[in-house]
N, C-alpha and C positions, 0 to 999 in steps of 0.2 A: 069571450073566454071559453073555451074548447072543456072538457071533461078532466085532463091530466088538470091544465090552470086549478081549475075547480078542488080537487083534491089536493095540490098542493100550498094553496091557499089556506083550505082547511088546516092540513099539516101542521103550518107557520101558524097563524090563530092558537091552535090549540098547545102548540109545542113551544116552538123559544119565546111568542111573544107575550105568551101567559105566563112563562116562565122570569123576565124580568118582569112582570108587574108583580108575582111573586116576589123578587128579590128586592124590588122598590117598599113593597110594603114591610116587609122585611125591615129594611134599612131604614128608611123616613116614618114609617107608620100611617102611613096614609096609602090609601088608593092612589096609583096612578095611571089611569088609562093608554095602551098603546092602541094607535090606531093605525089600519093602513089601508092607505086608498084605494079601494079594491078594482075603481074601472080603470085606473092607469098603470096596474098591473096587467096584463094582457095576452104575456107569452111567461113559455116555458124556464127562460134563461132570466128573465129580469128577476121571476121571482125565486129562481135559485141564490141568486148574487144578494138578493136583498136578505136571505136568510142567512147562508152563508157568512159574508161579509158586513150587510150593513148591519142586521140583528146581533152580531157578534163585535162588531164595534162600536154600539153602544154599549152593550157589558163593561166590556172596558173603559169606555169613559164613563158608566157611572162609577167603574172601581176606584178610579182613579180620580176621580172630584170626591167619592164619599171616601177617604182612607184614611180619615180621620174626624173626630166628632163636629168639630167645625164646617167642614165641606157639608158632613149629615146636616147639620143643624142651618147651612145655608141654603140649600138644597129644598130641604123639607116646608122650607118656608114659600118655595116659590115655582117646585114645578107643579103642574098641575095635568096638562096633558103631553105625545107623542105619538108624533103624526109623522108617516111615512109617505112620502109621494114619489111615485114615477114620470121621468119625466120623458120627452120624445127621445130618441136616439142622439147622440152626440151635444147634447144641452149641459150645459156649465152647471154641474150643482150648484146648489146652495145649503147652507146650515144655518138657520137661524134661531133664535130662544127668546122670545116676546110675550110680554104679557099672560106668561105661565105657560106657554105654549112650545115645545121645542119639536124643529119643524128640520125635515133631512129632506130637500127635492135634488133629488140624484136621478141619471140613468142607468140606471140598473141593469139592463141590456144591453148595451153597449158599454159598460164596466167607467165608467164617468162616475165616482158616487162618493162622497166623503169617508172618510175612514177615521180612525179613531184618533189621532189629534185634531182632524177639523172638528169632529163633536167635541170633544174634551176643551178646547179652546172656546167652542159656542156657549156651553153649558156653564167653565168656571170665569168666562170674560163677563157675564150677568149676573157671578154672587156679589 
């Protein structure tokens, strides 16, 4: 990971991704950590796409699972962490939501990456 990665990384950390754990706690009242898997980020373009794109469709699918106190109250009981992963060039996402864990392996550089009803289906098919 070159110097730009580096800094844009940083960027994503500090800016949308702090910012829905903002909105989760927010919303559920509890900490929820996002994470993202920083050595399979690697180039310039995945991690534009993942901010862009995937960071911003999950917003929406939490909007859209918490839009009401029920979804909160489903929700709050059962996420615990998010986890972002890159995956090689041209690899089948996946969306999964497991034992607290809701998990996006998408390729992000090569624009392969779930968008907000695959989350939004991940997220409300496990309350």
């Amino acid at each position: 990971m070159g110097l730009e990665e580096k800094r844009k990384l940083k960027e994503i950390q500090d800016g949308p991704a702090k910012d829905i754990q903002t909105k989760l706690k927010a919303l559920l009242g509890t900490d929820v950590p996002v994470e993202i898997d920083v050595a399979s980020f690697t180039d310039i373009t995945s991690l534009n796409t993942l901010e862009h794109s995937g960071l911003a469709s999950l917003v929406q699918a939490i909007d859209e699972v918490t839009k009401d106190a029920i979804g909160k109250d489903a929700l709050k009981d059962v996420l615990k962490k998010i986890v972002f992963r890159n995956l090689p060039n041209n690899s089948q996402y996946k969306v999964t939501f497991e034992n607290g864990v809701f998990m996006n392996e998408s390729s992000f550089g090569a624009g392969r990456y779930a968008g907000f009803g695959d989350m939004s289906r991940a997220l409300s098919d496990k309350l």
